[in-house]
C-alpha positions as CSV (number, residue, x, y, z in Angstrom):
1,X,-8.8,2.3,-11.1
2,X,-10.9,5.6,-11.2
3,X,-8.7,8.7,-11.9
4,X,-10.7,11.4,-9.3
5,X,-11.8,10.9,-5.7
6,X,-15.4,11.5,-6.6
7,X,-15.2,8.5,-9.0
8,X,-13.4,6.1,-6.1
9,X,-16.1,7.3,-3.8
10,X,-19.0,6.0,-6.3
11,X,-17.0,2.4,-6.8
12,X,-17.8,-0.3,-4.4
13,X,-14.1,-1.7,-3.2
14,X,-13.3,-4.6,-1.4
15,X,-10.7,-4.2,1.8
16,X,-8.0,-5.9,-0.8
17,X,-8.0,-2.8,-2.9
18,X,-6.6,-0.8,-0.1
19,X,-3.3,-2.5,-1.0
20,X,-4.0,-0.8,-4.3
21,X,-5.2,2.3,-3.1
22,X,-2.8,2.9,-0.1
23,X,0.8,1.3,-2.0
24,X,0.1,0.9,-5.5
25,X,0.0,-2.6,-5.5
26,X,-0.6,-4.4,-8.2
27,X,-3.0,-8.0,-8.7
28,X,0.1,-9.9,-8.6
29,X,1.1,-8.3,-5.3
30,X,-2.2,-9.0,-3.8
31,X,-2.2,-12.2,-5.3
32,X,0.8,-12.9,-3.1
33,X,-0.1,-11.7,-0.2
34,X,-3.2,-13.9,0.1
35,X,-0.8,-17.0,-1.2
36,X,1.4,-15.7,2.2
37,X,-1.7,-15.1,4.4
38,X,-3.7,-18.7,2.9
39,X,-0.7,-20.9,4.6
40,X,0.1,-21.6,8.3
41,X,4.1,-21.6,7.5
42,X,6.3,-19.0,6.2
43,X,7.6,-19.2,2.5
44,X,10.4,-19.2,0.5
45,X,10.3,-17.0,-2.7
46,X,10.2,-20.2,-5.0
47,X,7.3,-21.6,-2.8
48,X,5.2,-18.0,-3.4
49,X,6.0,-18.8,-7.1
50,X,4.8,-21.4,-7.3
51,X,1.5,-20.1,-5.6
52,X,0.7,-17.8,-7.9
53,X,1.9,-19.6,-11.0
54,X,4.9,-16.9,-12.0
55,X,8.4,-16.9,-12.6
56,X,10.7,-16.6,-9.7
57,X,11.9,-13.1,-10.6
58,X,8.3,-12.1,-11.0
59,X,7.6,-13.4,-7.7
60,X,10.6,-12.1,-6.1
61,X,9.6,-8.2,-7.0
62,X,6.3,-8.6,-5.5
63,X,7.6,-10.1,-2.2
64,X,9.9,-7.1,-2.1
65,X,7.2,-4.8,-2.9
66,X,5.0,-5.9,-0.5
67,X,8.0,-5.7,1.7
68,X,8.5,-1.9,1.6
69,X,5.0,-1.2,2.6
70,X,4.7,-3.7,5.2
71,X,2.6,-5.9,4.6
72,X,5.2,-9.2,4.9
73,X,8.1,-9.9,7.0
74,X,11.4,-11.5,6.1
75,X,12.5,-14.4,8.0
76,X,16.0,-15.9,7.6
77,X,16.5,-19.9,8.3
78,X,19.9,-21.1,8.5
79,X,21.1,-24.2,7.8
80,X,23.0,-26.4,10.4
81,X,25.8,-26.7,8.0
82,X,25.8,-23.2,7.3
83,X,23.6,-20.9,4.9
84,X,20.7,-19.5,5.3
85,X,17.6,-18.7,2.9
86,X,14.7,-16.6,3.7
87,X,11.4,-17.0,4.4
88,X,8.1,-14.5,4.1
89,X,5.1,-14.2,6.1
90,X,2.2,-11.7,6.7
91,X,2.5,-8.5,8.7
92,X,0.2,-9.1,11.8
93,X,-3.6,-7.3,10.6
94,X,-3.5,-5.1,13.1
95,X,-0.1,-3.8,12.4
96,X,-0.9,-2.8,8.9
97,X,-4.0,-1.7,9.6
98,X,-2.7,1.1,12.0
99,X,-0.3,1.5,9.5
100,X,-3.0,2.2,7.0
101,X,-4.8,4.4,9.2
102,X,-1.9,6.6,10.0
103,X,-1.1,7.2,7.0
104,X,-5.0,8.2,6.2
105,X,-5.1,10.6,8.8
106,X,-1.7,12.3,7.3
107,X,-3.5,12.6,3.8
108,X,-6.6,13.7,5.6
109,X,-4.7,16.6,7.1
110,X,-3.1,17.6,4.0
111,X,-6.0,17.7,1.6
112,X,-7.6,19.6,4.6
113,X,-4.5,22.5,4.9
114,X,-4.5,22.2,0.9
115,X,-8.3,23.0,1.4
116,X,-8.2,26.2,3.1
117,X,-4.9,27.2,0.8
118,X,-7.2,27.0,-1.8
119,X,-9.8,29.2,0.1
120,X,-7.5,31.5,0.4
121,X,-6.3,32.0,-2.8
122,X,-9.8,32.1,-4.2
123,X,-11.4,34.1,-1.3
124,X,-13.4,36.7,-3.9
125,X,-13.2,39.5,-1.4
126,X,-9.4,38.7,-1.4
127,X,-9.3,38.9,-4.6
128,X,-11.5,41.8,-5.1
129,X,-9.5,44.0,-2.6
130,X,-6.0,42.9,-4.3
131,X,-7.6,44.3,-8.1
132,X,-9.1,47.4,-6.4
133,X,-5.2,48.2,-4.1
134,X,-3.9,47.8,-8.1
């Protein structure tokens, strides 16, 4: 992944990457998600393991990662004998894509007030008038 916003700008990116680029999400976790968003039923941990060929511990911190930023949901079945497991499925689209989009318009408004800080600290008249008040 590019290291400046110049350089992301200048890379072609796919809509996947936003998981990247929004979460920090890794291949695995995106390989996930499409195993969870490639089936009509929910699925268990050991099932998504199986998906993406990795051990069930492997598996399990990418479902939970993918978790905290929303992209899945957490079902529990129970049992009619009693116990339960749980189950995972994608976040509705349009869900995580406002999601995404709030969250772009926060970091849009920071960069902007960290903008005119910058402005303002720089401002060579500013500056000139501070050296000359010295």
């Amino acid at each position: 992944m590019p290291d400046s916003m110049s350089e992301q700008l200048q890379q072609d990116m796919e809509c996947e990457g936003l998981l990247e680029c929004f979460h920090g999400l890794k291949q695995l976790d995106r390989d996930v998600f499409q195993a969870l968003v490639g089936t009509d039923e929910p699925l268990t941990v050991d099932e998504v393991a199986e998906a993406v060929d990795r051990e069930r511990s492997t598996a399990y911190r990418a479902v939970q990662r993918l978790l905290q930023a929303g992209f899945i949901q957490k079902e529990q079945v129970n049992y009619d004998q009693g116990g339960y497991y749980h189950v995972y499925k994608p976040t509705d689209p349009e869900q995580i894509a406002d999601d995404m989009q709030r969250m772009l318009n926060d970091w849009y408004a920071k960069m902007g007030q960290l903008i005119q800080e910058f402005e303002t600290k720089y401002d060579r008249t500013e500056v000139a008038a501070e050296s000359v008040e010295s």
